[in-house]
C-alpha positions as CSV (number, residue, x, y, z in Angstrom):
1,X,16.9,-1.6,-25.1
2,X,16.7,-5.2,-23.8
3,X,17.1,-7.0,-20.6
4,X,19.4,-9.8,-20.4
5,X,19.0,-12.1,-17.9
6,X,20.2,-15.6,-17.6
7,X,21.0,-15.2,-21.3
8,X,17.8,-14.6,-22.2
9,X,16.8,-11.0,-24.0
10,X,13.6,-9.1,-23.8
11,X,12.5,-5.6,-24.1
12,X,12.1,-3.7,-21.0
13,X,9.2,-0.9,-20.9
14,X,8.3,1.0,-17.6
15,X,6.4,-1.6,-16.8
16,X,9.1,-4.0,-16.6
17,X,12.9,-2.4,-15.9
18,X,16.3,-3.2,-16.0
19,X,17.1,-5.9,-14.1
20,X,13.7,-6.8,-13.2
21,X,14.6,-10.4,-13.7
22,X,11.3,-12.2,-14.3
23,X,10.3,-11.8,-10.5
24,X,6.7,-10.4,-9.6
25,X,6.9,-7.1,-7.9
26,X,4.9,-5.9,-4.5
27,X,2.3,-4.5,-7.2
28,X,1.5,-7.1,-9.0
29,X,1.2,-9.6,-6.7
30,X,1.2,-13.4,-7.8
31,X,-1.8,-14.4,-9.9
32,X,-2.8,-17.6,-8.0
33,X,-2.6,-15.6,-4.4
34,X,-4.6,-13.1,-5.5
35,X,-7.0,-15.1,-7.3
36,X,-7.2,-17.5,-3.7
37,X,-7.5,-14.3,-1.9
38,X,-10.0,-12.9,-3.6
39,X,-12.6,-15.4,-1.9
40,X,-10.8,-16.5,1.1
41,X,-10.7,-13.1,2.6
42,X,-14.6,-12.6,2.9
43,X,-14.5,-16.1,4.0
44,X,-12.1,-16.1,6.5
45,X,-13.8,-12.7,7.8
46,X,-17.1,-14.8,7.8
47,X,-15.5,-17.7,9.4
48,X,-14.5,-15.3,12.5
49,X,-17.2,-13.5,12.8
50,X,-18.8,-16.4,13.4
51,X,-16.3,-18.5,16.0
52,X,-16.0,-15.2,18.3
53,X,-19.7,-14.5,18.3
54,X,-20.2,-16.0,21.5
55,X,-17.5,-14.8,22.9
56,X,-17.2,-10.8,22.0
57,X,-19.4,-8.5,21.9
58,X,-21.4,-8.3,18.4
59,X,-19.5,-4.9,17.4
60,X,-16.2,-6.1,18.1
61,X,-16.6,-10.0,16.5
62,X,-17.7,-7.7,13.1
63,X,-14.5,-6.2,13.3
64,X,-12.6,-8.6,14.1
65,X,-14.2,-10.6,10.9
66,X,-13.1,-7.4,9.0
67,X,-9.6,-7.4,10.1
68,X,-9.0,-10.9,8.8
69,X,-10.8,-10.3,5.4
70,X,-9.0,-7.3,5.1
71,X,-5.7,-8.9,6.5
72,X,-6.4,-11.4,3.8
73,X,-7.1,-9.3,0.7
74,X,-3.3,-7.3,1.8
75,X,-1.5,-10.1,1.8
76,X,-2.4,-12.4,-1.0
77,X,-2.8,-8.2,-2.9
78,X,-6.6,-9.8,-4.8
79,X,-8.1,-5.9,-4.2
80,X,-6.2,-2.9,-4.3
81,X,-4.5,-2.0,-1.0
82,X,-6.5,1.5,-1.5
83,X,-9.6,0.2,-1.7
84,X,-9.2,-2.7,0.9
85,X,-7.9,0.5,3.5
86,X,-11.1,2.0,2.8
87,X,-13.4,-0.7,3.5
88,X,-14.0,0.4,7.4
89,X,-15.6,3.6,6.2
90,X,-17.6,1.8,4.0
91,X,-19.1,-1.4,5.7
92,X,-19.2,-0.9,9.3
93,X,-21.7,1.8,9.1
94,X,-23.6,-0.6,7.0
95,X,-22.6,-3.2,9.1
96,X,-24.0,-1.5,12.3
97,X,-21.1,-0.8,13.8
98,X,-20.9,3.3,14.3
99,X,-21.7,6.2,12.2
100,X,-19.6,6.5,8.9
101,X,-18.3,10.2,10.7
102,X,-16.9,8.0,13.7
103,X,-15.4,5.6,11.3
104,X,-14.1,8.2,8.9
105,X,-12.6,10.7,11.7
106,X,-9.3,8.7,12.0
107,X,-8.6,9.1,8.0
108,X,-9.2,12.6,8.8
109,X,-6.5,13.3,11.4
110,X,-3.9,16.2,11.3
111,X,-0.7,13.8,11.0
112,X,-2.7,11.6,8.5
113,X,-3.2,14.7,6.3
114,X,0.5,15.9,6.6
115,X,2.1,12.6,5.9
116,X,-0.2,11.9,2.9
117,X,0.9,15.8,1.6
118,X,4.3,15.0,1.9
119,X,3.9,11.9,-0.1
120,X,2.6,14.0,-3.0
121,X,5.1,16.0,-2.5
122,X,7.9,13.6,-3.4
123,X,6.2,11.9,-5.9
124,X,6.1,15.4,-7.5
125,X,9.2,15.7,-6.8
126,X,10.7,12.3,-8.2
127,X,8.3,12.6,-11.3
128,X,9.4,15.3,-12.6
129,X,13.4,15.1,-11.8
130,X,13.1,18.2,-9.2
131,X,14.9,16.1,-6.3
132,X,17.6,15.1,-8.4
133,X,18.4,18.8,-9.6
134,X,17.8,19.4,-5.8
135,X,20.5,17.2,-5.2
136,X,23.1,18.1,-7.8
137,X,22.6,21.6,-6.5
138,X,23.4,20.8,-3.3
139,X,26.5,19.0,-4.7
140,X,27.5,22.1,-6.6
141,X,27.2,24.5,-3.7
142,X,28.8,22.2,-0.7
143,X,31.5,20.8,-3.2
144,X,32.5,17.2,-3.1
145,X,33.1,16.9,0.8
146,X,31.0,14.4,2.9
147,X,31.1,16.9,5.9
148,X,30.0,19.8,3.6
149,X,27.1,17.9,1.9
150,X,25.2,16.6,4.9
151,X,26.1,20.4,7.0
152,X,24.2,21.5,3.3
């Protein structure tokens, strides 16, 4: 199977689908962003840290430094949004700045948990083609009506 686009033909793999078109997905971020934002995020972090020093408390300029770096490293995508969401846990007990069980309790919460379960969940779901007999089913049972399919 190819992918014409523009004329052009290539072959498509999951990595690259239908109609992809070239562009660079939320995933992959662009190479030159995420090789600038590799360094500029710890040095943007460094670079507020140090002009609200003087005018926040210690704790609070270290996390404000951490919420640019981090801020950073999600937009231009140079770490893995996964990891970079971790990073609190990680460095601001080393940092000083609480206990890791302070910074870990809001990862821990009851809607975090239930969210992130439905998430795996649908991915579950979607991987292995249960929501689309789920929704023929539904199809089959409420017939073709509109009113019927959503009272389903």
């Amino acid at each position: 199977m190819s992918d014409s686009t523009h004329g052009e033909s290539r072959p498509t793999s999951p990595d690259r689908p239908v109609g992809h078109g070239g562009a660079v997905t939320v995933d992959e971020g662009h190479p030159i962003l995420r090789g600038l934002g590799l360094p500029a995020g710890p040095l943007l972090g460094l670079v507020t840290w140090w002009a609200t020093t003087g005018s926040l408390p210690v704790d609070a300029a270290i996390v404000a430094g951490l919420l640019v770096a981090m801020a950073v490293w999600w937009l231009t995508l140079a770490v893995d949004l996964v990891i970079t969401a971790l990073l609190p846990i990680l460095l601001l007990p080393i940092l000083g700045v609480g206990s890791f069980t302070e910074n870990a309790a809001p990862y821990a919460s009851d809607i975090i948990f239930l969210f992130g379960g439905g998430f795996v969940l649908a991915t579950a779901l979607e991987r292995y083609g249960l929501s689309d007999r789920f929704a023929r089913g539904v199809v089959t049972i409420a017939g073709s009506s509109a009113p019927a399919i959503v009272a389903a």
